[in-house]
mmCIF file of the N, C-alpha and C atoms, coordinates in Angstrom:
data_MODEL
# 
_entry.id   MODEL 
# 
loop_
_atom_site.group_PDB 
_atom_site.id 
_atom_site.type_symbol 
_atom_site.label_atom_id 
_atom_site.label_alt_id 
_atom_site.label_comp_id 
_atom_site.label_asym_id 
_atom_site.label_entity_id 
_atom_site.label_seq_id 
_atom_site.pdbx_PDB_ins_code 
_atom_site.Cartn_x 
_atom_site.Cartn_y 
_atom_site.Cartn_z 
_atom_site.occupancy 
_atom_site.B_iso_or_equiv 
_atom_site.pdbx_formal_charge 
_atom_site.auth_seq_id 
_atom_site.auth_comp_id 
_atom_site.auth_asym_id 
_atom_site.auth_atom_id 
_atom_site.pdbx_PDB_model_num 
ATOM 1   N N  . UNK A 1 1  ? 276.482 -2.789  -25.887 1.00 0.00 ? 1  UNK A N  1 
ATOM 2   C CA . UNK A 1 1  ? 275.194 -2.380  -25.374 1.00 0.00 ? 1  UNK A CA 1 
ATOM 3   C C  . UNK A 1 1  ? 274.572 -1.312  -26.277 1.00 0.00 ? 1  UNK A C  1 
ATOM 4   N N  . UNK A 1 2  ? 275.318 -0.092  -26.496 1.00 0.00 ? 2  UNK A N  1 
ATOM 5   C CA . UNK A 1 2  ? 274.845 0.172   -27.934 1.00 0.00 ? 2  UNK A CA 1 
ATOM 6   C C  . UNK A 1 2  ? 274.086 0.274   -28.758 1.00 0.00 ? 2  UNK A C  1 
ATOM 7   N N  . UNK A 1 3  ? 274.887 -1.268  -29.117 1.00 0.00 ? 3  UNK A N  1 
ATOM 8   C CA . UNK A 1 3  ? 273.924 -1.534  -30.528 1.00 0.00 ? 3  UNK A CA 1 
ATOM 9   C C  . UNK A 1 3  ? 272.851 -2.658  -29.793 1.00 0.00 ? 3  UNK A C  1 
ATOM 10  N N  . UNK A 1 4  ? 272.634 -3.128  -29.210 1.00 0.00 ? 4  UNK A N  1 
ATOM 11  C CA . UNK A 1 4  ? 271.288 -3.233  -28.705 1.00 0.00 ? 4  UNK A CA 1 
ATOM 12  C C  . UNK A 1 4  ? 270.339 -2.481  -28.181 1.00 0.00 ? 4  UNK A C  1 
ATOM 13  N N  . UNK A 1 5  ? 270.564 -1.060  -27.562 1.00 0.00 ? 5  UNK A N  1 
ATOM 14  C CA . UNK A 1 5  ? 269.367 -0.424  -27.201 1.00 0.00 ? 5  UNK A CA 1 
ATOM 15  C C  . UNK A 1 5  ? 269.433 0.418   -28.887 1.00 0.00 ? 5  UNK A C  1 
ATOM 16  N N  . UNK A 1 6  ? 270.428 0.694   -30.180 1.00 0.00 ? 6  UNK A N  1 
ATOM 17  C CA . UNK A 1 6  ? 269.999 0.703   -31.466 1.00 0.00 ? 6  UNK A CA 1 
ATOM 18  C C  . UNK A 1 6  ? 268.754 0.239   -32.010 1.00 0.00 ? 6  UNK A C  1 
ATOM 19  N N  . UNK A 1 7  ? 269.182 -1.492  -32.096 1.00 0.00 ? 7  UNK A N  1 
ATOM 20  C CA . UNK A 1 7  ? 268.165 -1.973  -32.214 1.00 0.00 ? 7  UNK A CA 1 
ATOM 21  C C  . UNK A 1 7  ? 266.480 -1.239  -31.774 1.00 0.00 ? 7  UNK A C  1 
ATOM 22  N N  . UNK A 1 8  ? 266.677 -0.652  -30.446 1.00 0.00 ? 8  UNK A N  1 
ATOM 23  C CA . UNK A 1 8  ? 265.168 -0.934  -29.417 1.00 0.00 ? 8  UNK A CA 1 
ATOM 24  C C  . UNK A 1 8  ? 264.972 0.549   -30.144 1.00 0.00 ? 8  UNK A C  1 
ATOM 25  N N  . UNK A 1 9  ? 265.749 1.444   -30.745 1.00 0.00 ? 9  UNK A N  1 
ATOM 26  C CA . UNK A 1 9  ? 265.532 2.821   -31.375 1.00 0.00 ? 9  UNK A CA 1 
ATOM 27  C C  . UNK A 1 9  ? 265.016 2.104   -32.712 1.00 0.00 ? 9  UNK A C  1 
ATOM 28  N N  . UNK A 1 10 ? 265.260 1.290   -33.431 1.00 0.00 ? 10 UNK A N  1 
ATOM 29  C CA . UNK A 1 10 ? 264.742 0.952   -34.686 1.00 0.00 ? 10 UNK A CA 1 
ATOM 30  C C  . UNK A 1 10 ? 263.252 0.395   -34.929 1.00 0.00 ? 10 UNK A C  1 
ATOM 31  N N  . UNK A 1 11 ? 263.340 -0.603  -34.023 1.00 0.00 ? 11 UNK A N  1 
ATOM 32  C CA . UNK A 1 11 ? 261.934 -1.019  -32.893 1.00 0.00 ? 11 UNK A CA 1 
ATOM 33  C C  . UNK A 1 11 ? 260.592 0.413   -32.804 1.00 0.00 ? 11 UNK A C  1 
ATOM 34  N N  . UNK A 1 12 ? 261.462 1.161   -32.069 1.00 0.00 ? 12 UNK A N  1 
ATOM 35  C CA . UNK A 1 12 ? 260.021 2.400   -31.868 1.00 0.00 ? 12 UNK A CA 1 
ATOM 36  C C  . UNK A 1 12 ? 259.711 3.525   -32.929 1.00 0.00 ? 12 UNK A C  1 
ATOM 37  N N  . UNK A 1 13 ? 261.084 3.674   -33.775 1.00 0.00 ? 13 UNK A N  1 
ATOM 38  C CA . UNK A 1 13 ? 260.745 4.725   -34.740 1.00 0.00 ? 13 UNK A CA 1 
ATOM 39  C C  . UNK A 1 13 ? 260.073 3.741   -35.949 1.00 0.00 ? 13 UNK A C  1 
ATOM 40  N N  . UNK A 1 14 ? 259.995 2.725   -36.130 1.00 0.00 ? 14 UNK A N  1 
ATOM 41  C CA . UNK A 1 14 ? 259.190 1.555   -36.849 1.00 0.00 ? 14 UNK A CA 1 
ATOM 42  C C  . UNK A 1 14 ? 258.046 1.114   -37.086 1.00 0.00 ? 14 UNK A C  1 
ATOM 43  N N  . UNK A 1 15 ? 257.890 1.532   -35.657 1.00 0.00 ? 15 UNK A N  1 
ATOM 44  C CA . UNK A 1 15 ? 256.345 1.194   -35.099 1.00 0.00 ? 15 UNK A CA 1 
ATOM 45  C C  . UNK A 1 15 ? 255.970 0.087   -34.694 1.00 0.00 ? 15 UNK A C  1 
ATOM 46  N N  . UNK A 1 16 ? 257.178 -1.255  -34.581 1.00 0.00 ? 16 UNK A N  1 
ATOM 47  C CA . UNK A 1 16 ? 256.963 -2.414  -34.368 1.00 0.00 ? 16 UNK A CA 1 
ATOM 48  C C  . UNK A 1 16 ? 255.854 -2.718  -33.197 1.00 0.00 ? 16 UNK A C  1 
ATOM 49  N N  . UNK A 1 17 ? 256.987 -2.163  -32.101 1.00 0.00 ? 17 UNK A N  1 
ATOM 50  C CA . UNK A 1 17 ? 255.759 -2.085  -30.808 1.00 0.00 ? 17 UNK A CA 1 
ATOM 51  C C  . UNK A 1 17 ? 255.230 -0.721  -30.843 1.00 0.00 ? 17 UNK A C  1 
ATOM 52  N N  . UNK A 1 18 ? 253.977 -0.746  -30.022 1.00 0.00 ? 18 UNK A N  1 
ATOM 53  C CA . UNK A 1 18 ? 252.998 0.132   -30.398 1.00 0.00 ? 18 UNK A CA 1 
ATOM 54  C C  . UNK A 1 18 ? 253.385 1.233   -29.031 1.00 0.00 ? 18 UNK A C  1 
ATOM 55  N N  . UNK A 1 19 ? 252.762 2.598   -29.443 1.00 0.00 ? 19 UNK A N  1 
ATOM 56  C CA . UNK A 1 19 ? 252.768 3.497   -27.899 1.00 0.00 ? 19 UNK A CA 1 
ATOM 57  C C  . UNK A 1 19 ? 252.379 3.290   -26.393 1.00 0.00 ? 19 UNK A C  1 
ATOM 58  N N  . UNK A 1 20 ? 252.434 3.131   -25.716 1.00 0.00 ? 20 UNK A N  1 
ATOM 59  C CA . UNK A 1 20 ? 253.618 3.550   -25.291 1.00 0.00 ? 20 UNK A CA 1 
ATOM 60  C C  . UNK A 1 20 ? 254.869 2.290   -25.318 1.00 0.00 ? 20 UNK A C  1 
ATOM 61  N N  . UNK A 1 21 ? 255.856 2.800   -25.603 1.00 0.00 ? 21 UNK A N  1 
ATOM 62  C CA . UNK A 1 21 ? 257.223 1.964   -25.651 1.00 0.00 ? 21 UNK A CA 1 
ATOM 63  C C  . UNK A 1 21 ? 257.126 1.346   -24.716 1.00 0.00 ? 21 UNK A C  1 
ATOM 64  N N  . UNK A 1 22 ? 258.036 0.384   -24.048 1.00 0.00 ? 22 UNK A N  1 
ATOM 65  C CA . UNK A 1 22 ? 257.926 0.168   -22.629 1.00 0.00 ? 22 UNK A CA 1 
ATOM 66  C C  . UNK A 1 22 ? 259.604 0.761   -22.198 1.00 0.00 ? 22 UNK A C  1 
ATOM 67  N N  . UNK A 1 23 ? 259.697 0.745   -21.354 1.00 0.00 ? 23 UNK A N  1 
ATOM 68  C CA . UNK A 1 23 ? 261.209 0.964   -20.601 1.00 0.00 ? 23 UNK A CA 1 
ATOM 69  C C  . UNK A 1 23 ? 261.726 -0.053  -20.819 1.00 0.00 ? 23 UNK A C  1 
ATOM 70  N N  . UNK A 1 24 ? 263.116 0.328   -21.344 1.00 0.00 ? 24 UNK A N  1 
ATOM 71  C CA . UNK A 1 24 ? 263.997 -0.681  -21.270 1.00 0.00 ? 24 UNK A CA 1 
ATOM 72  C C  . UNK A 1 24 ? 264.776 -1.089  -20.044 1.00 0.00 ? 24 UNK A C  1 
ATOM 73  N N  . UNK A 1 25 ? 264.750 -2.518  -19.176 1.00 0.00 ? 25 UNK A N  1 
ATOM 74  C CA . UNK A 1 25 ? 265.724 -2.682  -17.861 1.00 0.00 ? 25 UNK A CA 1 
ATOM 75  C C  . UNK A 1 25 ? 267.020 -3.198  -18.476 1.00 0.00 ? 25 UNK A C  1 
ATOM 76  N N  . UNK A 1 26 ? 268.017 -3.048  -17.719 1.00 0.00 ? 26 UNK A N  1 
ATOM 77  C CA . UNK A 1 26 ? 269.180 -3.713  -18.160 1.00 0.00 ? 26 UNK A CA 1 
ATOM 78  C C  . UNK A 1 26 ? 269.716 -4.096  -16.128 1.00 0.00 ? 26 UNK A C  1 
ATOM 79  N N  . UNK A 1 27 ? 269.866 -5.605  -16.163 1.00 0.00 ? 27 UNK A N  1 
ATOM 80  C CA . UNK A 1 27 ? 270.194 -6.083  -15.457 1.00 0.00 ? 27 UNK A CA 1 
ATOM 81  C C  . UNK A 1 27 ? 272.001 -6.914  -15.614 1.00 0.00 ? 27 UNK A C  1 
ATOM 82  N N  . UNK A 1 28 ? 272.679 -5.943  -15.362 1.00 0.00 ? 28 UNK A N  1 
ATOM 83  C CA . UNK A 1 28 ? 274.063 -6.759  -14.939 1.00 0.00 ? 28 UNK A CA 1 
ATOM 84  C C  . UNK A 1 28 ? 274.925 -6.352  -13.700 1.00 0.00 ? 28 UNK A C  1 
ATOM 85  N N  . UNK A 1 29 ? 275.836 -6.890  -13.702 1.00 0.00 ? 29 UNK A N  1 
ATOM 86  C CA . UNK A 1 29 ? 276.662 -6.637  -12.506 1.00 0.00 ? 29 UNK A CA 1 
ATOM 87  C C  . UNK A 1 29 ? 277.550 -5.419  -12.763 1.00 0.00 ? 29 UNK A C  1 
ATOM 88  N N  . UNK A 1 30 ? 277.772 -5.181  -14.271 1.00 0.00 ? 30 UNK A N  1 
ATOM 89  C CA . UNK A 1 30 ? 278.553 -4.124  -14.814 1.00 0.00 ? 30 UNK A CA 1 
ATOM 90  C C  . UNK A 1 30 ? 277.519 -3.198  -15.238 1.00 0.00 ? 30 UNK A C  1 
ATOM 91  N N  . UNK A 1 31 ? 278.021 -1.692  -15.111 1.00 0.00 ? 31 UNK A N  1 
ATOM 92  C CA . UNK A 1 31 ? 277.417 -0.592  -15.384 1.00 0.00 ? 31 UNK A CA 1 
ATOM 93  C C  . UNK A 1 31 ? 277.772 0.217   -16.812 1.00 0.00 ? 31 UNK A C  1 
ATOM 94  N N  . UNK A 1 32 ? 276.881 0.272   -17.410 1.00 0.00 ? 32 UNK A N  1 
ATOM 95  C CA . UNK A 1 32 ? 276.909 0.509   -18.959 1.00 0.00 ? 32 UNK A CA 1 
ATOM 96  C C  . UNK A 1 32 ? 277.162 2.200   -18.946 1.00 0.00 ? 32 UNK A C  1 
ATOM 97  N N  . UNK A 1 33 ? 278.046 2.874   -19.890 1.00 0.00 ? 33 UNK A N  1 
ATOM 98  C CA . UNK A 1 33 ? 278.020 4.281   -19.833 1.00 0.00 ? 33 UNK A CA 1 
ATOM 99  C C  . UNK A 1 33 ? 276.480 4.559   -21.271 1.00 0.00 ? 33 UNK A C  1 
ATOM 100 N N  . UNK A 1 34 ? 275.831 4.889   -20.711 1.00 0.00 ? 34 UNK A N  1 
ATOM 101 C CA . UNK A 1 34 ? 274.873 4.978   -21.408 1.00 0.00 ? 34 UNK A CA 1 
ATOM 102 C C  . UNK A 1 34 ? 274.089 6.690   -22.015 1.00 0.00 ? 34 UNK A C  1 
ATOM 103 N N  . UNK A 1 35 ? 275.400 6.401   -23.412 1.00 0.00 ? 35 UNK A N  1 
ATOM 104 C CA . UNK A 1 35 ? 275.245 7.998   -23.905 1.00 0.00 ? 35 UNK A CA 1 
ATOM 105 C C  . UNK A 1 35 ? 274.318 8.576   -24.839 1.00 0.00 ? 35 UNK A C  1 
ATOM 106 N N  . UNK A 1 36 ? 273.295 8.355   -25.156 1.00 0.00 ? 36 UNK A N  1 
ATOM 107 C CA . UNK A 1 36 ? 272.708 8.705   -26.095 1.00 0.00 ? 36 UNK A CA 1 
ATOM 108 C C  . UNK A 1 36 ? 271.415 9.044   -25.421 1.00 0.00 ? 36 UNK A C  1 
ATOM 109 N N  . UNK A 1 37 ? 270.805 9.650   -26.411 1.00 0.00 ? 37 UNK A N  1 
ATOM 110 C CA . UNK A 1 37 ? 269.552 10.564  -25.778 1.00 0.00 ? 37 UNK A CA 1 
ATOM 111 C C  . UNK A 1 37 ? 268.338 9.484   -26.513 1.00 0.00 ? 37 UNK A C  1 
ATOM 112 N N  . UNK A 1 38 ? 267.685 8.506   -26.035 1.00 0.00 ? 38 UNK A N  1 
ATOM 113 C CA . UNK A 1 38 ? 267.013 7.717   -26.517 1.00 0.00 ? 38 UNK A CA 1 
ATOM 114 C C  . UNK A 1 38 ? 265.358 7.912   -26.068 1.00 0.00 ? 38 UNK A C  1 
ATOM 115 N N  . UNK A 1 39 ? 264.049 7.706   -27.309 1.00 0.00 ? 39 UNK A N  1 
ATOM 116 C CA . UNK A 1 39 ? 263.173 8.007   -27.035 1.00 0.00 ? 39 UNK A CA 1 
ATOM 117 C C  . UNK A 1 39 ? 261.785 7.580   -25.997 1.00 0.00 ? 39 UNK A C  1 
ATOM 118 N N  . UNK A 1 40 ? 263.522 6.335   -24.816 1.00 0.00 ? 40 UNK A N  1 
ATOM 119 C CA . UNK A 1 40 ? 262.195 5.639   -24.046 1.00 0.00 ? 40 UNK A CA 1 
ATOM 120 C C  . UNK A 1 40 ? 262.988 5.512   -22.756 1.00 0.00 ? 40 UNK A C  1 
ATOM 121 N N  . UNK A 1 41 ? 262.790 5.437   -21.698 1.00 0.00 ? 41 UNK A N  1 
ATOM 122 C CA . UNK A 1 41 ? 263.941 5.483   -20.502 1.00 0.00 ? 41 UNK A CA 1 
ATOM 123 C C  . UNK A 1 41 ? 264.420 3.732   -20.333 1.00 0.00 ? 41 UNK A C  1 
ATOM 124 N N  . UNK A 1 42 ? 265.457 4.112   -19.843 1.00 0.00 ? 42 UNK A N  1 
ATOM 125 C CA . UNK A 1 42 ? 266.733 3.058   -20.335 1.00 0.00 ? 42 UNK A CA 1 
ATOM 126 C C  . UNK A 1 42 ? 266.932 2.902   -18.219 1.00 0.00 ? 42 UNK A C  1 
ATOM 127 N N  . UNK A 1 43 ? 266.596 2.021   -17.412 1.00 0.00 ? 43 UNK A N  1 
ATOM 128 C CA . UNK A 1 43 ? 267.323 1.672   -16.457 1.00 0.00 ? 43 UNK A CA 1 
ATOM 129 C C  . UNK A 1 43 ? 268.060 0.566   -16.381 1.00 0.00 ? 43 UNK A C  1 
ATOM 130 N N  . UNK A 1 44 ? 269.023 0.704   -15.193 1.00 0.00 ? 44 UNK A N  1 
ATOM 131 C CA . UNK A 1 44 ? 270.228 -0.213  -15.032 1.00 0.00 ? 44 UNK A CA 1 
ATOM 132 C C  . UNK A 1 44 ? 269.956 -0.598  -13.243 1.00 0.00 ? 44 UNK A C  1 
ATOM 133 N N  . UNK A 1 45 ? 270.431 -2.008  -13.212 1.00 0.00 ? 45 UNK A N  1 
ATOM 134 C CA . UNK A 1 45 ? 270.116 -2.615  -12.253 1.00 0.00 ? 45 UNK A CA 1 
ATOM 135 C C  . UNK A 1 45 ? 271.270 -4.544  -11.919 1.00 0.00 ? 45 UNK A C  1 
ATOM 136 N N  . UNK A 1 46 ? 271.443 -4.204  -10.333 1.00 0.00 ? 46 UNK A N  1 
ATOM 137 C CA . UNK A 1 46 ? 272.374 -5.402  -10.955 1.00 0.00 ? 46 UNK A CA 1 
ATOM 138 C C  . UNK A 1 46 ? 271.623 -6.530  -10.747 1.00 0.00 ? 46 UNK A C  1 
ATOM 139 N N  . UNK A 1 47 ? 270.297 -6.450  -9.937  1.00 0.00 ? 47 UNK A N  1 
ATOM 140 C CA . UNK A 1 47 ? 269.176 -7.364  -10.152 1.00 0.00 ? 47 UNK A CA 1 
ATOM 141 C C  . UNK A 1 47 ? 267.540 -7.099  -10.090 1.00 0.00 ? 47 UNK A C  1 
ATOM 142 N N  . UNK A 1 48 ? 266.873 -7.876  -10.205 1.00 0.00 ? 48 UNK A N  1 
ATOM 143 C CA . UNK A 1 48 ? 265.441 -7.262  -10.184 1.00 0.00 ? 48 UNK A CA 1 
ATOM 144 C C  . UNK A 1 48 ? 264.724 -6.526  -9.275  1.00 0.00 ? 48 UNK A C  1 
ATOM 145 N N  . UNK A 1 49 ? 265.451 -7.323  -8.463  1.00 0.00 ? 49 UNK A N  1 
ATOM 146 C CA . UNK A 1 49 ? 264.997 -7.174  -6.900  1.00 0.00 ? 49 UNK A CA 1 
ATOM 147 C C  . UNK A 1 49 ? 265.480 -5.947  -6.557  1.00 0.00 ? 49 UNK A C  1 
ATOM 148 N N  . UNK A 1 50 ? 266.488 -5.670  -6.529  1.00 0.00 ? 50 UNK A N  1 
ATOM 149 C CA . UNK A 1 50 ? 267.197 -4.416  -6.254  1.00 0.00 ? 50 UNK A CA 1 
ATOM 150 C C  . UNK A 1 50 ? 266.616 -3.086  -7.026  1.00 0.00 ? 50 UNK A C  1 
ATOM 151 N N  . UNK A 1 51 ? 266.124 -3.392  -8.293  1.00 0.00 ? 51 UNK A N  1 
ATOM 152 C CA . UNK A 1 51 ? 265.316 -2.260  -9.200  1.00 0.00 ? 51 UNK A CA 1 
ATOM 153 C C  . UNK A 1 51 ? 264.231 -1.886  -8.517  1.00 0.00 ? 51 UNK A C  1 
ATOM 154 N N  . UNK A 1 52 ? 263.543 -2.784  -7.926  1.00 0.00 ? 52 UNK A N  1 
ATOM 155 C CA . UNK A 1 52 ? 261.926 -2.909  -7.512  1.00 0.00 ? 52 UNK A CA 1 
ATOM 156 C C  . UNK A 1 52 ? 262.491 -2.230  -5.908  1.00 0.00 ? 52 UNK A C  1 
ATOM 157 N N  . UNK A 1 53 ? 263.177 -2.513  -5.491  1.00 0.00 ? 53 UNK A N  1 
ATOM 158 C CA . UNK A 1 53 ? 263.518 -1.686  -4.246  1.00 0.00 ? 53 UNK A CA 1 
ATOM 159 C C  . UNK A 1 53 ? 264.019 -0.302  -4.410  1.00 0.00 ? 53 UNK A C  1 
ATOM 160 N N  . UNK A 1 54 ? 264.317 -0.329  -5.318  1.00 0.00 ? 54 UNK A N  1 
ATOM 161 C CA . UNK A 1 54 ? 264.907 0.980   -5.949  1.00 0.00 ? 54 UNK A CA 1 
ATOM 162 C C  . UNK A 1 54 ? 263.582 2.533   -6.384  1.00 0.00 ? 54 UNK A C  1 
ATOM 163 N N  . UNK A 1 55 ? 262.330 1.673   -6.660  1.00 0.00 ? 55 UNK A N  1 
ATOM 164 C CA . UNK A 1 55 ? 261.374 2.876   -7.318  1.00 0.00 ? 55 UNK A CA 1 
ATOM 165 C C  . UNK A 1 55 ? 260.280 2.519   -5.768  1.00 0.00 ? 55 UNK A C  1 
ATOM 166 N N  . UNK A 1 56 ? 260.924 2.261   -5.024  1.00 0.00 ? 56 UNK A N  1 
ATOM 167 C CA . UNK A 1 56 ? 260.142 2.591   -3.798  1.00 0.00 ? 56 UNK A CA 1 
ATOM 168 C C  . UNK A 1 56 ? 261.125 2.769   -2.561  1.00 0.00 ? 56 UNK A C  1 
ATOM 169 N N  . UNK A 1 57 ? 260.548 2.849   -1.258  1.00 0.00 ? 57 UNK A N  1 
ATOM 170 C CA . UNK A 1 57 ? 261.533 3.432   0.079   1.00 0.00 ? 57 UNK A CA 1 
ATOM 171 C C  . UNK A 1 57 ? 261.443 2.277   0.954   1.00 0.00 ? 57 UNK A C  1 
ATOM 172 N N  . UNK A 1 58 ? 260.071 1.055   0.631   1.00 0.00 ? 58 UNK A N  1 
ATOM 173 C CA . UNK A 1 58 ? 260.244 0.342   1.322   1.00 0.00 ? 58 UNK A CA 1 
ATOM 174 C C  . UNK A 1 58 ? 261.111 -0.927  0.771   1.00 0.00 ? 58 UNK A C  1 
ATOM 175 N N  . UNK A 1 59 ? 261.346 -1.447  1.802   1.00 0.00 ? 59 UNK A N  1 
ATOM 176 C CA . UNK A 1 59 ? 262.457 -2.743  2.320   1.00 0.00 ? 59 UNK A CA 1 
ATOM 177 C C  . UNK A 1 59 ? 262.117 -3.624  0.647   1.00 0.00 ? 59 UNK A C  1 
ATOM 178 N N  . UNK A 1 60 ? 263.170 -4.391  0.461   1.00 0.00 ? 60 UNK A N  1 
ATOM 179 C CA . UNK A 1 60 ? 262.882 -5.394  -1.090  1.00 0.00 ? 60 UNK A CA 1 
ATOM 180 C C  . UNK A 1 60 ? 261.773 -6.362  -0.228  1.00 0.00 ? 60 UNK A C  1 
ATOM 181 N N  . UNK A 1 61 ? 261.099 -7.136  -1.898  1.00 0.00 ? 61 UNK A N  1 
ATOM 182 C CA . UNK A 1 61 ? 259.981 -8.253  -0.954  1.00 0.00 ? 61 UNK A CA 1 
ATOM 183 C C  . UNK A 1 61 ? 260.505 -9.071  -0.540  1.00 0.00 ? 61 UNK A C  1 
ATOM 184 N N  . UNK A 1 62 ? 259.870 -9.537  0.558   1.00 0.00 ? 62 UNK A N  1 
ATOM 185 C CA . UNK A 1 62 ? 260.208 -10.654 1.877   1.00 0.00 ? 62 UNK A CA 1 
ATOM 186 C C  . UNK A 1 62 ? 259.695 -12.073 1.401   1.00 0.00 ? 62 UNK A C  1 
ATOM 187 N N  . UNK A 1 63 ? 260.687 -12.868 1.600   1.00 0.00 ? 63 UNK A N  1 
ATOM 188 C CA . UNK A 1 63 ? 259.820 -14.536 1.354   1.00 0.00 ? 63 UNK A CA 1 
ATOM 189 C C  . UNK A 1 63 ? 258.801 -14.653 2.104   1.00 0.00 ? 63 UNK A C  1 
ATOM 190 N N  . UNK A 1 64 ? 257.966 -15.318 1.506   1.00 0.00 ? 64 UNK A N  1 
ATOM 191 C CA . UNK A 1 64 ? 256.942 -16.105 1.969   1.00 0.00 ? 64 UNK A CA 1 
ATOM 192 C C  . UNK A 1 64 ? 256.680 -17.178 2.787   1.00 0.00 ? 64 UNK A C  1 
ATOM 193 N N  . UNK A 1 65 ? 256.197 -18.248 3.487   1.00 0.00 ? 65 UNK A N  1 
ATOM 194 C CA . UNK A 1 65 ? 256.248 -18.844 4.436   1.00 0.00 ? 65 UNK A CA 1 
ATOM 195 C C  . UNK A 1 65 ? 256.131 -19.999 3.122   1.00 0.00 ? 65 UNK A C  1 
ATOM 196 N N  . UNK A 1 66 ? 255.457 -19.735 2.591   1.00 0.00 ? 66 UNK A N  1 
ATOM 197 C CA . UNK A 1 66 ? 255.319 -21.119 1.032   1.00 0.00 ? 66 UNK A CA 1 
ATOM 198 C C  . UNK A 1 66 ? 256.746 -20.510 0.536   1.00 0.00 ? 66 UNK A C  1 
ATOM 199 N N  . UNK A 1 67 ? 257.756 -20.109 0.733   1.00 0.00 ? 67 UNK A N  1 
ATOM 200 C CA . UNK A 1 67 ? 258.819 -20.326 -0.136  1.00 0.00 ? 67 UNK A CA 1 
ATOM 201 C C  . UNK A 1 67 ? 259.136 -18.998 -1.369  1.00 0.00 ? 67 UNK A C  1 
ATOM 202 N N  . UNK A 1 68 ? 257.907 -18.394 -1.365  1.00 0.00 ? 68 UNK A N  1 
ATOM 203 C CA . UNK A 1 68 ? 258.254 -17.633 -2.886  1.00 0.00 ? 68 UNK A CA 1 
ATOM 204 C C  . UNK A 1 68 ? 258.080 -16.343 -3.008  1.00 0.00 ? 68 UNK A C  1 
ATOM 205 N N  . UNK A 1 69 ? 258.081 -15.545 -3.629  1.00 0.00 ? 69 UNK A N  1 
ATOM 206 C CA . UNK A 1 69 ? 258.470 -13.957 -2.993  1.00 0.00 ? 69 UNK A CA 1 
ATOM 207 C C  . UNK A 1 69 ? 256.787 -13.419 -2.923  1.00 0.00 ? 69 UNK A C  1 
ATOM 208 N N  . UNK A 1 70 ? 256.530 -12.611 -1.955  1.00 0.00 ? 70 UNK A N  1 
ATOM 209 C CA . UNK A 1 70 ? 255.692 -11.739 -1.879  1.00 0.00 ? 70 UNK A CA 1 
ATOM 210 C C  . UNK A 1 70 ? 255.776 -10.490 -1.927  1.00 0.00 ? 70 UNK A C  1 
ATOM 211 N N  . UNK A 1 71 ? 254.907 -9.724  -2.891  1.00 0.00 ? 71 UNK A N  1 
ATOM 212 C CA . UNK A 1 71 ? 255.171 -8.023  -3.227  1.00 0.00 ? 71 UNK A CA 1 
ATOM 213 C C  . UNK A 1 71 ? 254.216 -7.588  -3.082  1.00 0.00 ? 71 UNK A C  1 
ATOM 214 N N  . UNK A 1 72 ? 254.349 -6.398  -2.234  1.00 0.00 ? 72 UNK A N  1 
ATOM 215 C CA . UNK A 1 72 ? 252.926 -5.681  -1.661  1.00 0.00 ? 72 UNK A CA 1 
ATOM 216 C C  . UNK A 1 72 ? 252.375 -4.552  -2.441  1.00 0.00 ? 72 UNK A C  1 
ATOM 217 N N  . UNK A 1 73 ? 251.880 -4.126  -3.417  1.00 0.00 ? 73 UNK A N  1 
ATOM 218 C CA . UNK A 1 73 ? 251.051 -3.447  -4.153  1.00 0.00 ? 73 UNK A CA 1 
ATOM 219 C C  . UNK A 1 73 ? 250.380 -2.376  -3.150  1.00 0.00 ? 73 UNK A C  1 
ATOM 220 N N  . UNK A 1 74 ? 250.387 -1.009  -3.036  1.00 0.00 ? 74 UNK A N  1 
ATOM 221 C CA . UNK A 1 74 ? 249.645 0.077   -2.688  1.00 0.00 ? 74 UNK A CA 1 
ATOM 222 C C  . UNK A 1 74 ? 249.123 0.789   -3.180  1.00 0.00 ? 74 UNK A C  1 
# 
């Protein structure tokens, strides 16, 4: 893991992508020790859903009656 958020340091001091960086997510079931002081925030998550429930207090989004997720924007 590492040497892939390396990479995402080579990426911004480069200039590849432009300001603002975006955040890097990292979605697994395993938790990365993540030591370095890097110039863009780095979260961990063991799924999306769980992230997105995570930067708010309310409940994860609820299916839809058509089948597919609905997310409520405030």
């Amino acid at each position: 893991m590492d040497e892939k958020l390396d990479r995402y340091c080579l990426l911004y001091e480069n200039g590849v992508i432009d300001n603002p960086f975006p955040h890097v997510l990292i979605l697994s079931d395993q938790r990365y020790a993540i030591d370095g002081n890097y110039p863009f925030k780095v979260f961990q998550s063991e799924s999306f859903t769980e992230f997105m429930s995570s930067l708010r207090s309310e409940p994860a989004p609820s299916r839809s009656s058509e089948g597919g997720v609905r997310i409520v924007v405030k």
